[in-house]
C-alpha positions in Angstrom: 87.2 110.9 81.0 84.6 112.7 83.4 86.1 110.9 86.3 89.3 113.0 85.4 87.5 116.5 84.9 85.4 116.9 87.5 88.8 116.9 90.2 90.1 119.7 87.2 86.6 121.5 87.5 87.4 121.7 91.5 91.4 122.0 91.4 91.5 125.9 93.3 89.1 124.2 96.1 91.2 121.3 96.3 94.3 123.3 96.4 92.7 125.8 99.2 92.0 123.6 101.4 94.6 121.3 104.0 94.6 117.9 103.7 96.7 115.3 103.1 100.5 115.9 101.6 103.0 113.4 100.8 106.9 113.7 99.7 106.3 112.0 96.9 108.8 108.9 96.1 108.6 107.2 93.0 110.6 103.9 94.0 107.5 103.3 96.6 105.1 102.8 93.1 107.7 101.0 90.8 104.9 100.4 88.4 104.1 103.4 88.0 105.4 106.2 85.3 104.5 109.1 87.8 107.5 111.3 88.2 106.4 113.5 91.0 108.1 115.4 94.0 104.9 115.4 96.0 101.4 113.8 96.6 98.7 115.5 97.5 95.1 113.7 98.6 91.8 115.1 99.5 88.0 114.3 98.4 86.6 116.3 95.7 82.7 115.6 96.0 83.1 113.4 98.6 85.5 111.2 96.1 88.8 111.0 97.0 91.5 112.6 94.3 94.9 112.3 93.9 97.2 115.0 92.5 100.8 114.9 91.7 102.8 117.9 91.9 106.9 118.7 90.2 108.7 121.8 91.2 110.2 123.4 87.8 113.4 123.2 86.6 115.4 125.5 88.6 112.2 127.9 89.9 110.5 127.9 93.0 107.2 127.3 91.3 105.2 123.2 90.5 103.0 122.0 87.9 100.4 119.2 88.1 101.8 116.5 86.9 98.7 114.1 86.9 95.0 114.1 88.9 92.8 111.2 89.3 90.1 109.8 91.3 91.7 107.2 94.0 90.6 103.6 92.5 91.9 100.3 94.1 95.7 101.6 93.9 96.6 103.5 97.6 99.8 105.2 96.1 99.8 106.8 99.6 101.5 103.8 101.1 105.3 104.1 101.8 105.0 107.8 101.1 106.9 109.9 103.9 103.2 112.0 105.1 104.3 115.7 105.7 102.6 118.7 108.3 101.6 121.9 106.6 103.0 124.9 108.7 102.1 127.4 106.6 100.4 128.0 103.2 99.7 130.9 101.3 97.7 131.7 98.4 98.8 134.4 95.5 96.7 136.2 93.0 98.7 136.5 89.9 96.7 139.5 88.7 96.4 141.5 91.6 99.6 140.2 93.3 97.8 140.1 96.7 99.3 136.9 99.1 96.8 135.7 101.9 98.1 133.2 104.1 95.6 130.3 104.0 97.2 128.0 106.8 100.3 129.0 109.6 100.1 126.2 112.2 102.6 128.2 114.1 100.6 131.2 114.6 97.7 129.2 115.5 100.3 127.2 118.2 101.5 130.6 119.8 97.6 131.7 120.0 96.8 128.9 121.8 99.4 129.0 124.3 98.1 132.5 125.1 
């Protein structure tokens, strides 16, 4: 049970920062009862952690399906692996946005 909490205890560091992200597609883990839309993957105290993320019925919102520590399983493999453009980060109470991540901004400053 720890093994799953301590990812939870770290899930807004996780979350913050920009690793790995997956399409998630369940036919590529037929033994598995994960019904996801993506994968995300990143070490959480130098452990690597698993999180499974569904958009909401008809909002532009997701919930976390599942998190767990990566055992012998890869469920990475035959996953289509995705770029992060942009990502931004909203405080529900104060309703302040921050963008976190914008490859494309970082692409133009370069250039200059």
């Amino acid at each position: 049970m720890e093994q799953r909490l301590t990812p939870l205890a770290h899930l807004e560091e996780f979350l913050d920062s920009n690793e790995i992200i997956f399409r998630y597609n369940e036919k590529a883990n037929r033994f598995s009862a994960i019904q996801a839309d993506y994968l995300l993957l990143n070490d959480v105290k130098e452990i690597p952690v698993y999180v499974f993320l569904a958009q909401r019925t008809g909002q532009e919102t997701y919930v976390c399906r599942t998190l767990f520590p990566k055992t012998g399983k890869d469920y990475t493999v035959g996953q289509p692996k995705y770029t992060l453009l942009q990502k931004e980060k909203c405080n529900l109470i104060t309703g302040e946005t921050i963008v976190q991540h914008d490859r494309l901004f970082m692409k133009n400053q370069a250039e200059t």
